[in-house]
N, C-alpha and C positions, 0 to 999 in steps of 0.2 A: 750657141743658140740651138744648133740642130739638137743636140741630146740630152736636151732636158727632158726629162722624164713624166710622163702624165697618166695618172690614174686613170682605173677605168671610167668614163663616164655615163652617168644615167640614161642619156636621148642621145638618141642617133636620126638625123635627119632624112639618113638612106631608107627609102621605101615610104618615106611620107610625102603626104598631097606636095606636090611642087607649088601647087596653086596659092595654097594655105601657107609656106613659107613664104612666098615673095610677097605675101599682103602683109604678111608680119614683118616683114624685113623694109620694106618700102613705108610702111607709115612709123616704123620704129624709126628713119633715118629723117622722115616728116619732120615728128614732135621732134627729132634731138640738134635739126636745124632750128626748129624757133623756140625750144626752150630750154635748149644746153643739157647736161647730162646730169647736172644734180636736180632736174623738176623733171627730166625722163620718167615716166612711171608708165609700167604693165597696163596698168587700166588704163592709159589714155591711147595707149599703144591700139590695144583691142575695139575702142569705142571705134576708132580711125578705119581700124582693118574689118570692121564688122563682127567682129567674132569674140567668145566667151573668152572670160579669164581660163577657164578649165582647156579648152581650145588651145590655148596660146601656152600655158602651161605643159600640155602635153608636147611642146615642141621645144622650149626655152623655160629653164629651171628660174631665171630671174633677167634683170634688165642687160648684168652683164654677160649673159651669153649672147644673150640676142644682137648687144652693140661688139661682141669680139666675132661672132656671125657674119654681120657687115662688113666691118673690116678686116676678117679673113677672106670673103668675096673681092674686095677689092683688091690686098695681097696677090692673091691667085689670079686675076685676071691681069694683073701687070708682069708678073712672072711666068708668065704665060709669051709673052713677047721677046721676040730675038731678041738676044744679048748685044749691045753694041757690038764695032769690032773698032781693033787698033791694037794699039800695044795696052797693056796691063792697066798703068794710072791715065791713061783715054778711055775707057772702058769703064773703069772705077767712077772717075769722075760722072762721066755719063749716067753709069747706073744710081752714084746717090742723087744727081740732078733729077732723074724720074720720078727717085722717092721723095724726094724736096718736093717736086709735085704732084705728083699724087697725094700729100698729107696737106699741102694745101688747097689741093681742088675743096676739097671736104675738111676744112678745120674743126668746124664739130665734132663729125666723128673722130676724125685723130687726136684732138685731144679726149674725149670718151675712150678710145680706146686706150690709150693711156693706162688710164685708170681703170676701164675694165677686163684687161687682159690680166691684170695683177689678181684680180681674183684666186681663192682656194678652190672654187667651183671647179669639181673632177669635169667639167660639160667644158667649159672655161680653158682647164688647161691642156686636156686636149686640144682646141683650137688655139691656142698660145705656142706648142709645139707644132703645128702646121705651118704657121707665119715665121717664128724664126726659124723651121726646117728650111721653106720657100724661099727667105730674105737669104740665110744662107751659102743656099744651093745658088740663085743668083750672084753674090757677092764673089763666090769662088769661081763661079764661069768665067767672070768679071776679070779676077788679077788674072786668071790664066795656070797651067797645070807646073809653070814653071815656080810658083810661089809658096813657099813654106808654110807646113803646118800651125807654126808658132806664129807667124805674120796673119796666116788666114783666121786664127783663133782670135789674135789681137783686133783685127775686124769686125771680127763678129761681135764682140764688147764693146767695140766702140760705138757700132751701129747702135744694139741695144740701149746705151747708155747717151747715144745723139738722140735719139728718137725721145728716148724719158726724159729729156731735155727742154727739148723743141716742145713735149706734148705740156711740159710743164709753165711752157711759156717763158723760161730762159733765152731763147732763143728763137727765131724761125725759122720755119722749114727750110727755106731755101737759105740762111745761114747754115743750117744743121747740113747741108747737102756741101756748100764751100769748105766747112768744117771736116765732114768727114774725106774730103778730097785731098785735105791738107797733111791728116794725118795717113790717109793710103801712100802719098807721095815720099812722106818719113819713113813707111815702113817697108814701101817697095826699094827704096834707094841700101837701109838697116841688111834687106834682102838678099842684095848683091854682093855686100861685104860678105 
């Protein structure tokens, strides 16, 4: 996850109104609680936050930056928080139980995000490369410096591919969290051999 590569992007939120993002990012998360991610739309976004299309534009290229936005906010602010402690798969487990909730707190957005982190939008995959740099960086604190590259890589695919899971409604979050604790436990044990 961490080296995925992402093009330049057009907007950069650094240096812009603070003010002006969290209106756009709070009634974006408004409408995508009561009208789900496919009736998401810009205009209704701006009607909400008071502010022009051209406004909200100059900050967010389309609906999916704005909904990968929010859920990089929310990324970031969980990764932000001590790492459990224990041994490797106490840790692991720990850490996908957080993400099991946190994608439930906000089922909305995780599933929107889902779908709009996949975007081509160079704005887009920039913030796609922040969230699995961060879920990453978390996930390897997690097993511990004692765990193989090859194991930690396996991780990181398997998160990516729990999460596109979960977000697709294959499964729930907090199955996708017991899920990926099952397979850390197969590959810390694969580890030791």
């Amino acid at each position: 996850m961490a080296s995925a590569a992402a093009g330049p992007g057009r907007r950069t939120l650094a240096g812009r109104s603070g003010e002006t993002v969290d209106r756009l990012l709070e009634a974006g998360l408004a409408v995508l609680r009561e009208q789900g991610y496919e009736q998401l739309s810009m205009r209704e976004v701006c009607r909400r936050a008071g502010l022009t299309h051209a406004t909200a534009y100059g900050y967010f290229s389309a609906k999916q930056h704005l909904v990968a936005e929010i859920y990089w906010r929310r990324v970031r602010q969980w990764c932000e928080t001590p790492v459990p402690t224990g041994t490797p798969q106490e840790c692991l487990a720990a850490v996908f139980a957080e993400l099991g909730a946190l994608a439930a707190a906000e089922p909305a957005l995780s599933v929107a995000a889902s779908a709009a982190v996949l975007s081509r939008d160079p704005d887009v995959a920039q913030i796609r490369t922040r969230i699995g740099a961060a879920m990453s960086t978390r996930v390897r604190l997690a097993a511990g410096s004692g765990c193989s590259e090859d194991v930690l890589d396996a991780l990181d695919i398997a998160v990516s591919g729990a999460m596109v899971q979960a977000g697709m409604g294959y499964s729930t979050y907090q199955e996708m969290a017991l899920r990926l604790s099952r397979v850390a436990r197969l590959l810390l044990s694969a580890n030791r051999h």
